[in-house]
N, C-alpha and C positions, 0 to 999 in steps of 0.2 A: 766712367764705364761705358764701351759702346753698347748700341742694340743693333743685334744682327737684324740684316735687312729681314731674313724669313721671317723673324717671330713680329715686326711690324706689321707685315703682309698677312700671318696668321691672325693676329689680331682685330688688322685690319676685317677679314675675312669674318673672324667670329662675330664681331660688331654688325656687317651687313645683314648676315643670317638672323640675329635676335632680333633687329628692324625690322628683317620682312617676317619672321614667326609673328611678332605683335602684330604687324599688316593684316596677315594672315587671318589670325584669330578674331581681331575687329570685321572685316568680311563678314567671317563665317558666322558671328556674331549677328550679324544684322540679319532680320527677316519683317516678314510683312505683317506687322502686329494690326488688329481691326478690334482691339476695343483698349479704350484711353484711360486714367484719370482725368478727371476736370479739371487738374491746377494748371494755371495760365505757362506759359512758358514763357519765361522775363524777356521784356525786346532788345538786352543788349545782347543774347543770348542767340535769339531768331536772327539778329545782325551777323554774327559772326558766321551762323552757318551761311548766310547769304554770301558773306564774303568770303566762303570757301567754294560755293558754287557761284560768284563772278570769277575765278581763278581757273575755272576750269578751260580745256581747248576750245580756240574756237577757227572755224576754217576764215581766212583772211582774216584774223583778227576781229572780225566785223562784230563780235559781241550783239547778238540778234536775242538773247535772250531777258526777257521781263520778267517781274513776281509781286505777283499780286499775293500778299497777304491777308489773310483773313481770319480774324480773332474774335469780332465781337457777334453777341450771338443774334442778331438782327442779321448780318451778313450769312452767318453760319445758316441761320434760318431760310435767307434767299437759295444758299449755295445750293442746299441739301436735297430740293428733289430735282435738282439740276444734274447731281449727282446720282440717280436712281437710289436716294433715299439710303445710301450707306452710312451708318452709323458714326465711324469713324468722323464723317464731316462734324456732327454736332459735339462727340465727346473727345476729341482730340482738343489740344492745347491751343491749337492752331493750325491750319492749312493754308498748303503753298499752291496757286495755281501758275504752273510756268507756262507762258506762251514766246511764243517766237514773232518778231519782226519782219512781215512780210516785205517792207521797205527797207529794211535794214542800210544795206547799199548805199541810197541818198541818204537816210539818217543818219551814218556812223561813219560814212568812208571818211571823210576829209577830218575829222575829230579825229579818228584812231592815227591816221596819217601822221597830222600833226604830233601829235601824244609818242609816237613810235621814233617819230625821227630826232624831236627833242631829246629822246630818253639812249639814243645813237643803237635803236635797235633795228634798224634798217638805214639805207645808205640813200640816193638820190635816185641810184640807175632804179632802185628797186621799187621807188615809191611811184615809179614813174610807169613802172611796168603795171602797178598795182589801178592808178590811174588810168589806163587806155583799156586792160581787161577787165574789170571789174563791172565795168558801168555794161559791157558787152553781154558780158555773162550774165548780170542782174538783171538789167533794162526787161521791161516787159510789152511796153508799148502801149499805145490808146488800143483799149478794149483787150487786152490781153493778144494781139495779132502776133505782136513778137514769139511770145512764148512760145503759136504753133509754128512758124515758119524756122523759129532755133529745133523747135523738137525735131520737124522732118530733116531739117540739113544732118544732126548729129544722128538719124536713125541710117540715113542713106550714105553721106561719109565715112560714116564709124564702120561700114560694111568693108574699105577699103583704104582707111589710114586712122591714125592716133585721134580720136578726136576726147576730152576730156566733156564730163558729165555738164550737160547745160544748167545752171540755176536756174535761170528763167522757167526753163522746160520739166524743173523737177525741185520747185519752189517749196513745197509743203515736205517732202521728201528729207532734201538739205534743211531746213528749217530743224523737223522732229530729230536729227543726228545730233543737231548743235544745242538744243534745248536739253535731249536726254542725258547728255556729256554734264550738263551744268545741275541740274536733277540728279545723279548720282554722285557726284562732288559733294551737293548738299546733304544725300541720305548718308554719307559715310561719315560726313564731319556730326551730324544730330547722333549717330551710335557710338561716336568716342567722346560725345559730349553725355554720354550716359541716357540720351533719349532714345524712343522707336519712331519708326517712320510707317507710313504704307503707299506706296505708286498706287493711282486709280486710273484707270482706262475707260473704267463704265462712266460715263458721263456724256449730256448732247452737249455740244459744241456750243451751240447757237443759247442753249438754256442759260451755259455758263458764261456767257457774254453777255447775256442782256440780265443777270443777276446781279453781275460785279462791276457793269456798264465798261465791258472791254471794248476796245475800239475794231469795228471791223477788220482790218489791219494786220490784227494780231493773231494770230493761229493759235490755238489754244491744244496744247500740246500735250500736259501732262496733272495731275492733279496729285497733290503729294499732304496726307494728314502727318501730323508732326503732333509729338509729345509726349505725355510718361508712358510706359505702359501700364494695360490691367489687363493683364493676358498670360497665362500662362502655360497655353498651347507650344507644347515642342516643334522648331522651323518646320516646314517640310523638308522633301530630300533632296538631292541632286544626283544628278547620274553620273557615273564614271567619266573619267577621262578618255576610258577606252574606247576605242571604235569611232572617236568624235574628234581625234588630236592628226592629222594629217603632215608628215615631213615632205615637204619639197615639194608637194604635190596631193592631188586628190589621192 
């Protein structure tokens, strides 16, 4: 008996819809829960979400982002008034702090390179283009000098041709894009894993590097508690689609 092509294509059709309904719902599902149980959150468990947030995009490949795990309550104890003392740090399962790779560039180029053209996901012309712009774009120079004299060229060029955004010139910037991409990877994969999450913002910098002895280096980007909930506060809300969705144009 044949199958007519439509009802394949229907089919087809039904199948992408109830994927993205479930997508949907898992979203909608997640929100920013701030009080835990105390049960641990097993580490094959914490693994997998990490390797849904190494999965995530990243620009040049360059995988700029770290994760510092933190479980045990000595740690928890440094982190917490690092974190202006929010809760979540001590009674979560565990907390993720994601930082980003200010060196990225010389630490990843030639790895990812290799890894990319082995695996025939890039060609020779490309690896080569990847080669001559990357070090350009990244390089910073002794004492940061690079950075200012890319930032003026791309403020005063850019007035009168194509220039694309400078890394160098907007280091911390590119960094927090590439970190938060892999930070949200991880909150979506811990809510289909039946856990909550919550992103932290409030935190000093400098506190949380000299608590969990991050390497200056490292931009510390995002602070994420992870684990069951004990909350049951309804999410907040979001706002319409309306007035905020722009076709073609502002």
């Amino acid at each position: 008996m044949e199958t007519d092509a439509s009802d394949n294509h229907g089919a087809a059709t039904s199948e992408r819809g109830a994927r993205l309904r479930s997508f949907l719902d898992l979203v909608r599902g997640r929100r920013s829960t701030r009080h835990f149980r105390p049960d641990p959150v097993p580490p094959d468990l914490l693994n997998e979400l990490l390797e849904a947030a190494r999965w995530a995009p990243s620009g040049f490949n360059l995988q700029p982002t770290h994760f510092v795990v933190v479980t045990s309550p000595e740690s928890k104890a440094k982190l917490y008034p690092a974190c202006g003392e929010q809760r979540q740090v001590l009674e979560a399962g565990a907390t993720v702090v994601f930082t980003g790779d200010r060196r990225v560039a010389e630490n990843h180029l030639d790895r990812v390179l290799k890894q990319d053209r082995e695996a025939g996901a890039i060609n020779e012309a490309y690896e080569q283009m990847l080669r001559k712009n990357v070090p350009l774009l990244f390089h910073e120079g002794p004492l940061g000098i690079s950075r200012f004299w890319k930032a003026a060229f791309e403020a005063v060029a850019g007035q009168f041709v194509f220039v694309p955004g400078v890394q160098a010139a907007h280091k911390s910037f590119w960094l927090g894009k590439q970190v938060c991409l892999s930070a949200m990877a991880f909150m979506l994969a811990a809510q289909a894993a039946g856990l909550a999450s919550c992103p932290m913002e409030g935190f000093r910098e400098c506190w949380v590097r000299r608590a969990l002895g991050i390497p200056s280096d490292q931009l510390v980007v995002l602070v994420v508690a992870v684990g069951y909930p004990n909350d049951s506060t309804p999410r907040r809300t979001r706002l319409p689609l309306d007035g905020r969705v722009h076709h073609n144009g502002w």
